[in-house]
N, C-alpha and C positions, 0 to 999 in steps of 0.2 A: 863202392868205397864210401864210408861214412865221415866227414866233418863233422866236428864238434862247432856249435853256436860261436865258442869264442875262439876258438880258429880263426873264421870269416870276418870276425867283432877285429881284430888286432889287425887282418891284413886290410879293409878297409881305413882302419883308425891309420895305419901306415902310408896308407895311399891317396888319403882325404886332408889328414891331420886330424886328430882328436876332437879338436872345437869342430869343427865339421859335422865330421861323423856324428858326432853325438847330436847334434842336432837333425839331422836328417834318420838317424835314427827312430825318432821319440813322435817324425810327422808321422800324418795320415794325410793323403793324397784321394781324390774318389776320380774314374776317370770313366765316361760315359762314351761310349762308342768304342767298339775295339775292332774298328776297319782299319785301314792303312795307317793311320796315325793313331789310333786310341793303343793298339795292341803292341805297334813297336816303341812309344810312349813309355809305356808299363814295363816293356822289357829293360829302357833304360832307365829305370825308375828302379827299377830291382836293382841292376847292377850294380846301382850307386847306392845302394842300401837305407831308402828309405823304411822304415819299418813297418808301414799297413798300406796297404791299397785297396780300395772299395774298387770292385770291376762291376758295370752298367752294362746290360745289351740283352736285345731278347733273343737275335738270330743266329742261323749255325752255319757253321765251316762251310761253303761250297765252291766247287774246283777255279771260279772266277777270282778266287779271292788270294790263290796264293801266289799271284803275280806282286804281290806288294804288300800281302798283309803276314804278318808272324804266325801262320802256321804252318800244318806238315800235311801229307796227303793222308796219314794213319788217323787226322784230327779229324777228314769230312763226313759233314752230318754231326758229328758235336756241336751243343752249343759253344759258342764264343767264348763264354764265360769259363766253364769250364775245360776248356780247352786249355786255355791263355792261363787260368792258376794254376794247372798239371806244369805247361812251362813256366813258371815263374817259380814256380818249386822246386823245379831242377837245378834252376839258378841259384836261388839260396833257400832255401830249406827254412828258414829261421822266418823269411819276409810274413807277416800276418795277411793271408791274401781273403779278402771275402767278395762274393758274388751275387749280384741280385740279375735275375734273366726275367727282367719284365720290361714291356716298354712305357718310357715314361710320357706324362701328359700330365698337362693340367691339373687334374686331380690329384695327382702322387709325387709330382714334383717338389713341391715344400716340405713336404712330410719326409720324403725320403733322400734330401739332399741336406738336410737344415745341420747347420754344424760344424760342419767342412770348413775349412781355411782356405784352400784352396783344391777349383774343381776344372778339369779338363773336358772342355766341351769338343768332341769328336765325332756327331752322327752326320749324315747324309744328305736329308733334308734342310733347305731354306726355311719352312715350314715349323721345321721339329728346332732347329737352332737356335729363330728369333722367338719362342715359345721360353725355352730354356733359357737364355737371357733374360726375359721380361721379369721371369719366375724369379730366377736368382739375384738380382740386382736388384730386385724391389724388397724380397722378401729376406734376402741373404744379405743385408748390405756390409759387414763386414768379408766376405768371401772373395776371394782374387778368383778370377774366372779369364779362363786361356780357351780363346775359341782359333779358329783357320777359316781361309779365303784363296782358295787357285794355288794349285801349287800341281798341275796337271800337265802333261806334256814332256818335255825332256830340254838338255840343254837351262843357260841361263840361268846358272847357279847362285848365283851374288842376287838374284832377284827376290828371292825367296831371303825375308825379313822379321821382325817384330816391331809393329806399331801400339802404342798404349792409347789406349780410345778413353779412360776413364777414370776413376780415381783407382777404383781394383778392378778395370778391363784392358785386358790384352787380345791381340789380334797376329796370330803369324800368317803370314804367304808369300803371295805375288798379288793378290788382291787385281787378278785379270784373267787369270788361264783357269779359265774353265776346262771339263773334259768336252772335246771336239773330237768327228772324224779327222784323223792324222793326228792327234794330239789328246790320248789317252792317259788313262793312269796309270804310272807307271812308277817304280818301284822307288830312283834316286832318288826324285824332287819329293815323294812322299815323307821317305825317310828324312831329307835334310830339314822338312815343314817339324817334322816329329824332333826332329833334335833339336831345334829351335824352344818349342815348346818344353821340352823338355828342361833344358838347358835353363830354362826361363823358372820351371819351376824350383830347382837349384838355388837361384837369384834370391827369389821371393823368400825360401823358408829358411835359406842360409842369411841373409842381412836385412830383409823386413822383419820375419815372424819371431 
């Protein structure tokens, strides 16, 4: 079945309001990591129709991941990247989705993030996170930056929050729950960390930008 662009343009503008839409429209979004949070991020990111997403990640699909991350089993051994624009294009056809499958550092960080209004910080690492902060917040200083902290385990819904640490930094979780034995990652509290963020970025480019 094929939709037409403004098909989708009308039942969002319907379901948004026009002033809305149109602005969520016309962002660009880049979102770095498409694990548990980067990748279902992006899918609500699509739905709501924002118009580009930059997708960041160098690694591929593997069967640990789809306990909470938006893939399918047909996806393993794909990279990320390309995985995760296949389904966003399902989603809406229209979204501009681009992909870079490198991993970032030091070196390629400024060069390849510089621009962005707003960037979703979603890798793995402590290491690779407070890098990416350092980077962005010194060299980016007009860029709203959504990073996460614990959001692992199950149960304890209301826990999982948004704190503003900065002038453009944001922080969702529970800022406690680590992954432990008996208290893994698991799919709810990932997804609720992700609609937060989500949700957040909504906020920012619908009444800041």
């Amino acid at each position: 079945m094929t939709i037409r662009k403004e098909e989708i343009e009308e039942m969002l503008r319907l379901r948004h309001t026009p002033q809305v839409h149109d602005k969520l429209k016309n962002a660009v979004v880049a979102v770095i990591g498409l694990g548990g949070l980067g990748s279902n991020i992006a899918v609500q990111l699509c739905r709501c129709g924002i118009g580009e997403l930059h997708l960041f990640d160098f690694d591929r699909v593997d069967l640990s991941n789809l306990n909470r991350q938006s893939y399918y089993v047909e996806d393993l051994g794909r990279l990320k990247t390309e995985a995760l624009a296949r389904q966003l294009k399902r989603i809406n056809p229209y979204t501009v989705v681009k992909t870079t499958s490198v991993r970032l550092d030091e070196g390629n960080t400024q060069r390849l993030l510089q621009g962005y209004k707003v960037i979703i910080e979603a890798v793995d690492t402590a290491e690779t996170k407070a890098m990416l902060a350092n980077v962005i917040l010194a060299e980016c200083p007009d860029t709203y930056l959504i990073s996460a902290s614990g959001m692992a385990g199950y149960g304890k819904s209301n826990n999982i929050r948004t704190k503003k640490i900065g002038e453009h930094f944001y922080i969702c979780g529970d800022f406690t729950q680590e992954a432990l034995p008996g208290r893994g990652l698991m799919a709810p509290r990932v997804a609720l960390c992700a609609a937060h963020e989500a949700n957040l970025v909504l906020e920012l480019l619908i009444d800041r930008l």
